[in-house]
C-alpha angles and dihedrals in degrees: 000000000000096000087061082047104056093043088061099045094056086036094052086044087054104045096045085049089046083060117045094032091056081049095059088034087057094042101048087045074059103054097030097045110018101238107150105230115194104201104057130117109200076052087061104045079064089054091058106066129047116262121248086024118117092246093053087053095044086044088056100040093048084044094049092038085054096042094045098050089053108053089042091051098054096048086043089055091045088048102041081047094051085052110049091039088066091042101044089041082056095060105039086052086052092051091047118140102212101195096038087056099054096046094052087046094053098038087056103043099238106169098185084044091232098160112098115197121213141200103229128122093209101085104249131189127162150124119246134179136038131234088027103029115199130192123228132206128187121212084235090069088039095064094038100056135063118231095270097045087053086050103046081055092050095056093046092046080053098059091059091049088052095049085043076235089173095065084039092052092048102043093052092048081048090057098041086050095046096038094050098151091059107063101181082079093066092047084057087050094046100037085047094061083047099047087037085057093046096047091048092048084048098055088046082059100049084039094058104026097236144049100235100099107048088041092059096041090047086053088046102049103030080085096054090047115136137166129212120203094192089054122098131235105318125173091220123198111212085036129143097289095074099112096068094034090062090032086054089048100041091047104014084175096055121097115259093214100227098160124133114237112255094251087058095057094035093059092044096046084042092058094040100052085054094057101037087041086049095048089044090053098044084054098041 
């Protein structure tokens, strides 16, 4: 069921930005180079109003001013990611336990040794990068954990490893920031945190044959949760998705509620339909 889930909600990000982005692509080719695309809406906003009048001013500055925060959001955000990535792998390399890392490495079989130990007192688990995603661990975890509970987390940190769950979860916070205005795509960033954390408890589950694992080192680390605004992308264990997660394990049979509010789908169908509708009857 989540992992259907989790297939439309990404789906559903990626189309709505397919859309709207080829939209603002056509348009700008447009402007730029002078090719006279037929099919475009923000073309056809212009159409609308007669040139030189105040409404066809105030029509091109909203659309350039739409059009320009989001592709500099969206560069800003690549960039802002790029940079804290580097910063934030630096100092988790300079705070590296050596020993600590090999041993987890080798007590866990991880052939690639993807686990990076950390000195830190604060109990830390969570999956970072992404074309190579690595895992990190702090000492402080470490000492706060049994074998099976470490274990349990392994194998859900793995699972996001596996899904690449740290790019995913970016791309689709860099769609709902860039597409503002349609805020379905922010319900498929959010639900997807949520859904990513389920499926990973899930395959814990299935990895260690019962619940009991990832259940103790949740309840153990939901009061050490933290979260870091200067941080990049992290895929964080004990995040802000708890309440299901220990809703799902306590009841695996009770409904998650994951719908959007209806003004949140009105406003982005609404949008939608203006841009599709405009591009149908350019066309027609």
């Amino acid at each position: 069921m989540w992992k259907k889930k989790s297939y439309f909600v990404i789906s559903l990000s990626l189309l709505i930005a397919g859309v709207v982005w080829s939209q603002m692509g056509a348009f700008l080719v447009h402007i730029f180079f002078g090719v006279n695309i037929k099919a475009n809406f923000f073309k056809f906003c212009f159409s609308l109003f007669k040139e030189g009048s105040v409404y066809y001013f105030v029509v091109i500055t909203l659309l350039i001013i739409v059009i320009s925060y989001s592709i500099l959001i969206t560069l800003f955000k690549i960039a802002e990611q790029y940079l804290l990535s580097r910063r934030f792998k630096h100092k988790l390399f300079n705070y590296k336990n050596v020993e600590k890392t090999r041993s987890i490495n080798e007590t866990f079989k991880r052939a690639n040794k993807d686990i990076l130990v950390v000195n830190a007192d604060q109990p830390l688990a969570f999956t970072l990068g992404f074309r190579r995603p690595f895992i990190v661990f702090s000492t402080g975890l470490i000492q706060l954990l049994d074998f099976d509970e470490l274990e349990a987390v392994v194998e859900h940190e793995a699972f996001h490893q596996k899904k690449y769950d740290p790019l995913v979860i970016f791309i689709l916070q860099l769609i709902s920031q860039a597409l503002w205005f349609v805020p379905l795509t922010k319900w498929c960033y959010e639900n997807y945190k949520i859904i990513s954390e389920l499926l990973a408890d899930e395959y814990a589950i299935n990895k260690m044959g019962t619940e009991l694992g990832i259940s103790a080192a949740l309840l153990k680390l939901i009061k050490h949760c933290c979260s870091d605004k200067s941080s990049p992308v992290l895929v964080h264990f004990s995040n802000e998705s708890v309440n299901y997660r220990l809703q799902e394990l306590v009841d695996p049979k009770s409904t998650i509620p994951l719908r959007a509010d209806i003004t949140t789908i009105f406003v982005s169908i609404y949008v939608l339909i203006i841009l599709l509708g405009m591009t149908i009857v350019i066309v027609g």
